[in-house]
N, C-alpha and C positions, 0 to 999 in steps of 0.2 A: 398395033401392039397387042399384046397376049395378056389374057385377063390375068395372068401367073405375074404378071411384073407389080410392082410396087415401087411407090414414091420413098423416100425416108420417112417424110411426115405422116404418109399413110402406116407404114408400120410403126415407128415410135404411137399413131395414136391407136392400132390395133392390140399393142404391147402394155399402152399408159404409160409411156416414156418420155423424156422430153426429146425432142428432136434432137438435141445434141448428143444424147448419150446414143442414139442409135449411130450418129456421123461417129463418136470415136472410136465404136466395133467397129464398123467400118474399113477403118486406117488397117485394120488386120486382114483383111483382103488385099489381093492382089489387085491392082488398078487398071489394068491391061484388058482391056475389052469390053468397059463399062458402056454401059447403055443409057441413054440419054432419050426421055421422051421428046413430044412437038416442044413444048414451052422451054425445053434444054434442063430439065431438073432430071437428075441422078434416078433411073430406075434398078430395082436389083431382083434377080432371078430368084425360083426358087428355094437356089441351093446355097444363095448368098441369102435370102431371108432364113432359112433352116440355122447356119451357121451364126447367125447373131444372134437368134432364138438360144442356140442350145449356149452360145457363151454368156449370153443373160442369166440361163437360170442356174448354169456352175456359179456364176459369181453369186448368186443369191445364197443356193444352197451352201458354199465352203465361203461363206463372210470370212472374213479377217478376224482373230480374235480380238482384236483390237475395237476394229468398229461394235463386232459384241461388247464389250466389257463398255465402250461408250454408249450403248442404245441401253445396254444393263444399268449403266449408273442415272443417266437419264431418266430412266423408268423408276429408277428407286429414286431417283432426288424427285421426279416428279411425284411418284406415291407417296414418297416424305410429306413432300411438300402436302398435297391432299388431304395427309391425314392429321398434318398441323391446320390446315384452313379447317377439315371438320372436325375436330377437336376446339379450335377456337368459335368455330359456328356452335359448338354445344357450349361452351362456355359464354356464350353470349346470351344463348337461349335461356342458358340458365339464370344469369344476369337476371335478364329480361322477368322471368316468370318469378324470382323472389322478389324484386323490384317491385311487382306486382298487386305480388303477396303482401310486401312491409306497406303499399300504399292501401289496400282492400283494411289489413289490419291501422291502418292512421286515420282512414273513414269512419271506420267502427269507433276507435276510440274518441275520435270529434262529434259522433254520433253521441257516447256516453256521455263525454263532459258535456255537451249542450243540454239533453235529460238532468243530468245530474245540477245546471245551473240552474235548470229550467224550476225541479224540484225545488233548492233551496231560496229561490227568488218567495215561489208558494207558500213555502213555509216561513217566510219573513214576513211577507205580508200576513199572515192566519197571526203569528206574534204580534203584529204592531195591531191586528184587530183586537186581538184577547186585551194586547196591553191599554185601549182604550176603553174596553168595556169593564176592566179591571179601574181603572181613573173614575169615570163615572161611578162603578159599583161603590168606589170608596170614598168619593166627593157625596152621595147622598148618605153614606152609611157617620160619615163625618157630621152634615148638615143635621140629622136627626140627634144625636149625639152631643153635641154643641148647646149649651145653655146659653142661650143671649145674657146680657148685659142685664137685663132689667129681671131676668130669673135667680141669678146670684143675689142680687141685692134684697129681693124678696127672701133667699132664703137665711140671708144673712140675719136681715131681720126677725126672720122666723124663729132663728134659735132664741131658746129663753138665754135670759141676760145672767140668771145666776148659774148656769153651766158653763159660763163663758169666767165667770169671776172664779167659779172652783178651778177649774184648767190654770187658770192665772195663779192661783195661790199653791197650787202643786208643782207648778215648775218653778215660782222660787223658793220653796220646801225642799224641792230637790239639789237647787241649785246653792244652797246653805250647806246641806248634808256633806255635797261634792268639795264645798270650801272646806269645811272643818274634816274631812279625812286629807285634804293636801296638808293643815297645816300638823296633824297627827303624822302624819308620815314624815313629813320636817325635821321634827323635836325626835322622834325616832332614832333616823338616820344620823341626826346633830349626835346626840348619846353615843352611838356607836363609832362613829367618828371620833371624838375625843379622846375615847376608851382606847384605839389603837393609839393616838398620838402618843 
């Protein structure tokens, strides 16, 4: 056989065809004189591989608008599609990196409240020390201050006895005085009373 001859398969895979679309050009040839290699598979001449050649690339180039406008919408519902996945891919991203951010700033902040505990814990204790040494400071300031039992009576003593008898006889000097203007105000008030009756 003539190196010009070819299989279907061999030209479908010369073409990147599948086998069958080459058998359907095919059917467009006349069948009358076909040539059949040793194995009995279907060879075709030059002028019959020419002819399927040139009906392949008319169908390519004059598509169907139809199959256009479906590889066109395809294309667009696929790029749709794309540009909702990376559109939601950036809004994930985005997600992602203020997520981040809100957990970077909840670090920070558990950072501060612990300082900030940390500090007022210090400053409790530095209080309860002051306030001890403030007890003490006042329990000795108290203890010097404090006259025992046997200091009062010594000083009780000590006073002379006739400052102690004049004090006694001014308060109830005083407390005469005090009588006799209650009952002056009395006899008063009694007078003017009357006097309206």
């Amino acid at each position: 056989m003539s190196e010009n001859l070819k299989t279907i398969k061999e030209l479908a895979d010369e073409l990147g065809l599948a086998k069958q679309t080459v058998q359907y050009h095919l059917k467009f040839l006349p069948t009358e004189n076909r040539q059949k290699n040793n194995s009995g598979s279907i060879v075709l001449n030059l002028e019959e591989q020419k002819f399927i050649k040139k009906r392949l690339t008319k169908i390519k180039k004059v598509q169907p608008t139809e199959n256009r406008q479906k590889t066109d919408k395809k294309s667009t519902k696929k790029n749709e599609e794309l540009s909702v996945n990376s559109l939601l891919l950036e809004q994930i991203k985005d997600l992602k990196n203020n997520r981040d951010k809100q957990l970077e700033n909840k670090d920070k902040q558990l950072l501060q409240m612990q300082n900030l505990l940390d500090q007022q814990q210090r400053l409790a204790l530095q209080d309860k020390k002051l306030l001890e040494e403030y007890k003490a400071e006042n329990d000795s300031l108290k203890a010097l201050k404090m006259p025992t039992e046997d200091t009062k009576e010594e000083q009780a003593n000590s006073q002379p006895q006739a400052e102690l008898e004049a004090l006694k006889s001014e308060i109830k000097a005083l407390n005469d005085k005090i009588k006799g203007q209650e009952q002056l105000n009395n006899q008063v008030s009694k007078k003017w009373y009357q006097f309206w009756k």
